[in-house]
C-alpha positions as CSV (number, residue, x, y, z in Angstrom):
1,X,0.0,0.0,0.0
2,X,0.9,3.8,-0.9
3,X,2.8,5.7,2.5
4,X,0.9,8.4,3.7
5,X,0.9,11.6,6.3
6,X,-0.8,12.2,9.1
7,X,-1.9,15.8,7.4
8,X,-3.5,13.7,4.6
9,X,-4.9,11.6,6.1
10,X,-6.5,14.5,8.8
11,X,-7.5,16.1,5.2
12,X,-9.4,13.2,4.2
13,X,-13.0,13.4,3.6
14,X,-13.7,10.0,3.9
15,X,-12.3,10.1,7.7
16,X,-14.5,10.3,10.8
17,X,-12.2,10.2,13.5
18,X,-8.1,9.7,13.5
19,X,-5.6,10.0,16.1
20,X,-2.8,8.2,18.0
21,X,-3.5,5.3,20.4
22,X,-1.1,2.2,21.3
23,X,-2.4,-0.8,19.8
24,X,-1.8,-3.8,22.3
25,X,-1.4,-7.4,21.2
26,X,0.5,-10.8,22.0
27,X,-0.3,-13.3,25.0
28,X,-2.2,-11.0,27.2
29,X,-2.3,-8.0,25.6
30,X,1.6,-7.3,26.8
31,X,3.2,-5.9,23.7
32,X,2.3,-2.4,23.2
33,X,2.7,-0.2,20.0
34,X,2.3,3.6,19.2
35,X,-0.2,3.6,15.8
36,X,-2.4,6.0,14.0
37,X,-6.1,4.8,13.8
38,X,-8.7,6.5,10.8
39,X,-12.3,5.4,11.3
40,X,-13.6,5.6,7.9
41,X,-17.2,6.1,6.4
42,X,-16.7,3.1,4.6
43,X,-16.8,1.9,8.1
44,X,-13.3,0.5,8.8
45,X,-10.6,1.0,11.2
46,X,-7.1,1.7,9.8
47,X,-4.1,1.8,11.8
48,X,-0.6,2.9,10.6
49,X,2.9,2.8,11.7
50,X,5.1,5.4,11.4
51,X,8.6,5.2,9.0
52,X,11.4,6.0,11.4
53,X,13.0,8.8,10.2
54,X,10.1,10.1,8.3
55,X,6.7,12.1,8.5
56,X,5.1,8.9,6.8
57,X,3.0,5.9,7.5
58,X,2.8,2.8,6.5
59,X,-0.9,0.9,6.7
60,X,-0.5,-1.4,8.8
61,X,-3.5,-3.0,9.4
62,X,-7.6,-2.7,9.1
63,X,-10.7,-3.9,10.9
64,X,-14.3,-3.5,8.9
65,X,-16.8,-2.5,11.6
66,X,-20.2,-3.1,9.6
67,X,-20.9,-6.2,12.3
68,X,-19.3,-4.3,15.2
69,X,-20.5,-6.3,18.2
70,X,-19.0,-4.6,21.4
71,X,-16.8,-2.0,22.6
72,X,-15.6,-3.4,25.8
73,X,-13.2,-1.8,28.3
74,X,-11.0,-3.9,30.3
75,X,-11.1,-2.4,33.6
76,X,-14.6,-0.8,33.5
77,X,-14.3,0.6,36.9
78,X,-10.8,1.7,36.9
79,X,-10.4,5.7,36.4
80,X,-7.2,5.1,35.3
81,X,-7.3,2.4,32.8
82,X,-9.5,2.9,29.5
83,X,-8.4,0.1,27.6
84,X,-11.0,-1.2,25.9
85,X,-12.0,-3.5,22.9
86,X,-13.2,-3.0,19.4
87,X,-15.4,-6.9,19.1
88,X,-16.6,-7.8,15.5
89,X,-17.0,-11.2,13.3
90,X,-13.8,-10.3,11.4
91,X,-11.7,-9.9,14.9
92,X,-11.1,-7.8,17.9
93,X,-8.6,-4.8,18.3
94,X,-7.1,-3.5,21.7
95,X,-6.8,-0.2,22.5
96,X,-5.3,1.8,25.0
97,X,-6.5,5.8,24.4
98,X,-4.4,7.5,27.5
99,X,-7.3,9.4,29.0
100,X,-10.8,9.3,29.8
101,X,-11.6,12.2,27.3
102,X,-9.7,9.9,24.4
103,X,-11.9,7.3,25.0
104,X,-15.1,9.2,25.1
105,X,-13.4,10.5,21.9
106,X,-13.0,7.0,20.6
107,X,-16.4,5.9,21.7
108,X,-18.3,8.9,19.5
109,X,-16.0,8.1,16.8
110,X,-16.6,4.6,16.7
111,X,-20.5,5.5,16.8
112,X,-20.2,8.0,13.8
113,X,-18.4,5.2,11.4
114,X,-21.2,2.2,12.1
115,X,-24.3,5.0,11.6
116,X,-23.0,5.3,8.6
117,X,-24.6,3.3,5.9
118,X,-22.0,0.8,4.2
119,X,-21.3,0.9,0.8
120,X,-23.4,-1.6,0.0
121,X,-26.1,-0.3,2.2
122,X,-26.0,2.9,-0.2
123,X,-26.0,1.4,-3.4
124,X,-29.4,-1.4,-1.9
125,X,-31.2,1.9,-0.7
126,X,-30.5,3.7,-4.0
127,X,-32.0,0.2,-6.4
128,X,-34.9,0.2,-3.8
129,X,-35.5,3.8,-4.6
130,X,-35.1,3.3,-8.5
131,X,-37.2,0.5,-8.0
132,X,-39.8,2.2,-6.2
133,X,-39.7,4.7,-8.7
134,X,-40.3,3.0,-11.6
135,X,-43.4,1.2,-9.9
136,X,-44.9,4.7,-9.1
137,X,-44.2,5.6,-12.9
138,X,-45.7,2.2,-14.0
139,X,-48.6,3.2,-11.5
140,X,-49.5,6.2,-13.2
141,X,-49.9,4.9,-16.8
């Protein structure tokens, strides 16, 4: 995949919500890793890596959130500890936002991207609508 910037990416129109989180993974969520997360209107979660040495990033992986099941925090009581858990039929990503106010951040984020109808969503509604149309058209002759 094509590098890309932070600034570009901040630019996009197709993004709901980006910023910096660490990414945890491995045998008990132990290995911890600095990335950039989009959430998309197409309904997916990117995260990127950063080039050392460079402004750029590097996709490093994705997660489509069309069946999102759960967002889950770890600790839900803890008011230090807002790890929490992105749950859907495709996988489940970790997440560690810092604060309380990033994962609140996260939370609205991840809200915006699954009200947003899918592609494929758009395109049904729009047949059903040509459909409907012709029906009325048929309807009045």
């Amino acid at each position: 995949p094509p590098l890309t910037t932070v600034a570009a990416l901040e630019k996009s129109d197709s993004i709901l919500f980006c910023g910096w989180s660490v990414k945890r993974s491995g045998p008990a969520n132990l290995l911890r890793f600095q990335r950039y997360f989009c959430l998309t209107k197409a309904q997916e979660m990117l995260w990127y890596e950063s080039i050392k040495g460079s402004n750029e990033l590097k996709l490093s992986g994705r997660l489509g959130l069309a069946c999102l099941s759960a967002i889950k925090r770890e600790r839900p009581t803890s008011s230090i500890d807002f790890t929490f858990r992105v749950v859907t039929e495709a996988g489940t990503v970790t997440i560690s936002p810092g604060s309380r106010q990033a994962f609140q951040q996260w939370q609205e984020g991840l809200m915006s991207s699954v009200a947003v109808p899918s592609p494929q969503e758009q395109r049904w509604s729009m047949l059903k609508r040509e459909q409907t149309m012709r029906h009325t058209e048929d309807d009045e002759h």
